[in-house]
C-alpha positions as CSV (number, residue, x, y, z in Angstrom):
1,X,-10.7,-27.1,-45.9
2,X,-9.5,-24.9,-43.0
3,X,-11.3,-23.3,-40.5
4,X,-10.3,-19.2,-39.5
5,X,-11.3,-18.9,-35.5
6,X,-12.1,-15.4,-35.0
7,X,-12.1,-14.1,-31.6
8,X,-15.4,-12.3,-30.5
9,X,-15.4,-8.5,-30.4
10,X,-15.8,-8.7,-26.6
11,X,-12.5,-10.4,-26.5
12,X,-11.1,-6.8,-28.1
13,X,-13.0,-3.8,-26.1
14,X,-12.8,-3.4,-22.2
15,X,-15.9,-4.5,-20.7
16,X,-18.1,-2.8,-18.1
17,X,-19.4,-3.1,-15.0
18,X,-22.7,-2.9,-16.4
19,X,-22.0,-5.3,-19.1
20,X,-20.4,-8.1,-17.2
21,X,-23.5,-7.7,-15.1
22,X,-26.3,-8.1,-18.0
23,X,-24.4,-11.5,-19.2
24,X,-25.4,-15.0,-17.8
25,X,-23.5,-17.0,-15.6
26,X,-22.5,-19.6,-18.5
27,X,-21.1,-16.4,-20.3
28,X,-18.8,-15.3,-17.3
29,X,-17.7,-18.5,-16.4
30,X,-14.0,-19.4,-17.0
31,X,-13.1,-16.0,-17.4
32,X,-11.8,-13.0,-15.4
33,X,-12.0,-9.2,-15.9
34,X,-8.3,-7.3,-15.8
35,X,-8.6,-3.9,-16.6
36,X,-11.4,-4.5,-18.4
37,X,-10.2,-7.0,-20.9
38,X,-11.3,-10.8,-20.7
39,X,-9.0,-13.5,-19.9
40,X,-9.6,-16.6,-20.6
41,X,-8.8,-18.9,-17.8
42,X,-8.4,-22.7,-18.7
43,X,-10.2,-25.6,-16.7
44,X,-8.1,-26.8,-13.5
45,X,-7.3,-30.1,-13.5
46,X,-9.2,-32.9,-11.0
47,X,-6.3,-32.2,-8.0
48,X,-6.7,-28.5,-8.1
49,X,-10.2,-28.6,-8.1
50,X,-10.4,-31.2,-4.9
51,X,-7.6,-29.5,-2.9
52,X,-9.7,-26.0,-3.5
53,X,-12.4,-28.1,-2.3
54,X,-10.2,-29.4,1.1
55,X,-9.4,-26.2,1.8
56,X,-13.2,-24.5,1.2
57,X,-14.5,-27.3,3.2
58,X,-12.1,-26.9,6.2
59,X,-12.2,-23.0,6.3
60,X,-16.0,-23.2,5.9
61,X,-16.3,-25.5,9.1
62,X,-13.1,-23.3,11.0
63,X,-15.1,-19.6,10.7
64,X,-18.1,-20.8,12.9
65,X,-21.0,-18.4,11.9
66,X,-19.4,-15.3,10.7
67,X,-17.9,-16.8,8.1
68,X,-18.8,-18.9,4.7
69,X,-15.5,-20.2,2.4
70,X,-16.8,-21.4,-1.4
71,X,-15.8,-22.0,-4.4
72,X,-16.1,-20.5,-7.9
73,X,-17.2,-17.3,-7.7
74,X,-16.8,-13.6,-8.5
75,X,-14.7,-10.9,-6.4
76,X,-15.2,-7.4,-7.9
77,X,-12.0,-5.9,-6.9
78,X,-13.2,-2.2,-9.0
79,X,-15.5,-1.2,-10.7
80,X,-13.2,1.2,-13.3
81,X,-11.6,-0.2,-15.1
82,X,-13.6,-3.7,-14.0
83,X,-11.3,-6.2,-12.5
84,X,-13.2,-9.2,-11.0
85,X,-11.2,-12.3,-10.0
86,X,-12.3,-16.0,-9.6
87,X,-9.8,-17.1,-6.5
88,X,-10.0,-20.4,-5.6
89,X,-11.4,-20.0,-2.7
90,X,-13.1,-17.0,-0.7
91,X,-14.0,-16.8,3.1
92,X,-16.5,-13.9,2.9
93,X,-19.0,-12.5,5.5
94,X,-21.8,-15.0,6.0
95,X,-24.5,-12.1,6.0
96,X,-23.3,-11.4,2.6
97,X,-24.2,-14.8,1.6
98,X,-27.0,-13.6,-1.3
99,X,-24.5,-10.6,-2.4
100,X,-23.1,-10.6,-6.3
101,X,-21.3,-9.2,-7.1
102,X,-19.2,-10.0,-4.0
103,X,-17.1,-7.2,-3.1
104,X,-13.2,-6.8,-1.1
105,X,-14.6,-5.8,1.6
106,X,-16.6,-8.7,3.0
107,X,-14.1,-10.8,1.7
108,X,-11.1,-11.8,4.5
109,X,-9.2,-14.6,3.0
110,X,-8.8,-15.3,-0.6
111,X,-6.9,-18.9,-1.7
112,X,-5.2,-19.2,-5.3
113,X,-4.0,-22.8,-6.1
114,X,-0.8,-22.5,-8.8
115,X,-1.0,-24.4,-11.7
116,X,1.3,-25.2,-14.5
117,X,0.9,-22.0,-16.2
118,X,-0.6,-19.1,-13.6
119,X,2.9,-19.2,-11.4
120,X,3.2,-15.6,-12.3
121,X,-0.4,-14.6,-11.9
122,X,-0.6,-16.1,-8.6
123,X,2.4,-14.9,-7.3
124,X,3.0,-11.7,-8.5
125,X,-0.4,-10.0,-9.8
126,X,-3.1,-11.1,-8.2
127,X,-1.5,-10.8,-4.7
128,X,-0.9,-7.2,-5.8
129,X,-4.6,-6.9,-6.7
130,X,-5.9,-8.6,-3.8
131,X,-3.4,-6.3,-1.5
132,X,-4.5,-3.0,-2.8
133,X,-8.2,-4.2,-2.8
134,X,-7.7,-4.0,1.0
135,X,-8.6,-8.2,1.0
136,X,-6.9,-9.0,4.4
137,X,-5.4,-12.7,4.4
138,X,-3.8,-14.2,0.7
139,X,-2.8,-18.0,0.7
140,X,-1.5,-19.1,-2.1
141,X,-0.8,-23.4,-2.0
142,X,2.4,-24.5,-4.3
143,X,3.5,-28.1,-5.3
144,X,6.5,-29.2,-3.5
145,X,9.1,-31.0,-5.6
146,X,8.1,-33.9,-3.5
147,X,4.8,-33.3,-3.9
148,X,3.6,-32.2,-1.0
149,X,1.7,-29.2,-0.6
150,X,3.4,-25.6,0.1
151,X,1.0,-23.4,2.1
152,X,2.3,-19.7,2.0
153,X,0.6,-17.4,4.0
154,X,0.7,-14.1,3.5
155,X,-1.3,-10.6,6.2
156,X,-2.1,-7.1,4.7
157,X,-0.1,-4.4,5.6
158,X,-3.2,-1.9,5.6
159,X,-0.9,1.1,5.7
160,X,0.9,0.1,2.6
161,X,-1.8,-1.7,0.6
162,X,0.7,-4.3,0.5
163,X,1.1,-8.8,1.9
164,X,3.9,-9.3,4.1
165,X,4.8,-12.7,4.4
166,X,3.5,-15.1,6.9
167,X,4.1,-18.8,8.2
168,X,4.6,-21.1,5.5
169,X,3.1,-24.7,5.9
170,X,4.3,-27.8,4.4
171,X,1.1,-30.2,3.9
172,X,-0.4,-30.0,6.8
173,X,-1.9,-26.1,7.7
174,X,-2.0,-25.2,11.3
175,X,-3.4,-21.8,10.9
176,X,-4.1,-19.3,13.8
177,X,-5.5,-16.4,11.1
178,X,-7.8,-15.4,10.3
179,X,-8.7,-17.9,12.2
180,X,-7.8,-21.1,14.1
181,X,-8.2,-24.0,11.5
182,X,-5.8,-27.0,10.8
183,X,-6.1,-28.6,7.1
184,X,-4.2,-31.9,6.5
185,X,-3.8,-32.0,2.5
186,X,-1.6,-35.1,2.5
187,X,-3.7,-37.0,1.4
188,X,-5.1,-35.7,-2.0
């Protein structure tokens, strides 16, 4: 006996604002909105998941009171056609703390950690996204081939909607923005 998987009809139809904002939290979790089309996004493994952590944890205690960094949650980059991203992590305006969906532009820093299989989305697209939704600070942390992590930094060029490229730090992060905060992932 064999059994057919069919996708859901939400999997084939762009999807709302409104909509994504009637279904529950189970429904939107491991998924992201592109253009209003679903994408599944597959579980990170244990090391991702506690380096996002590390990072969350150290940002969260570097922006003093103007500042928050979490994990797992909703950025509503537009509205039309909906694009909402999960980043790793997010260091958003602390007054903004009750807001959802959480918007670009109390949002300063967003974190992607690469994975075997989002190199591309992490380098090339959402950067892109995150650029032209005016987000000012993109990090996005690499495995070395020695297995150390690859911090690359990377500033909004406001006038062009664009990152250029900042410091790049090998394991340990001695960032001075957004704002000063030193991160010592070697030991993960």
């Amino acid at each position: 006996m064999s059994a057919e998987m069919v996708a859901p009809a939400w999997m084939h139809q762009q999807i709302t604002a409104e909509q994504y904002d009637s279904w529950s939290k189970e429904q939107c979790s491991g998924i992201e909105i592109v253009d209003g089309m679903v994408v599944v996004t597959p579980s990170a493994s244990p090391r991702h998941n506690r380096l996002a952590r590390l990072v969350a944890n150290a940002l969260d205690a570097a922006g003093g009171a103007d500042w928050n960094a979490d994990t797992d949650f909703d950025v509503r980059l537009q509205d039309v056609p909906l694009t909402t991203r999960r980043p790793d992590v997010v260091v958003y305006r602390t007054s903004m703390i009750d807001s959802a969906p959480m918007h670009p532009e109390n949002v300063l820093l967003v974190v992607e950690v690469v994975s075997p299989g989002s190199e591309s989305t992490d380098r090339i697209l959402k950067p892109g996204q995150y650029a032209r939704a005016g987000i000012a600070f993109y990090w996005r942390i690499e495995r070395s081939a020695a297995g150390v992590p690859l911090v690359h930094t990377y500033v909004l060029d406001p006038a062009e909607r664009t990152y250029r490229v900042g410091d790049v730090h090998t394991g340990v992060i001695e960032a001075t923005a957004p704002f000063t905060a030193k991160i010592d992932l070697t030991h993960l």
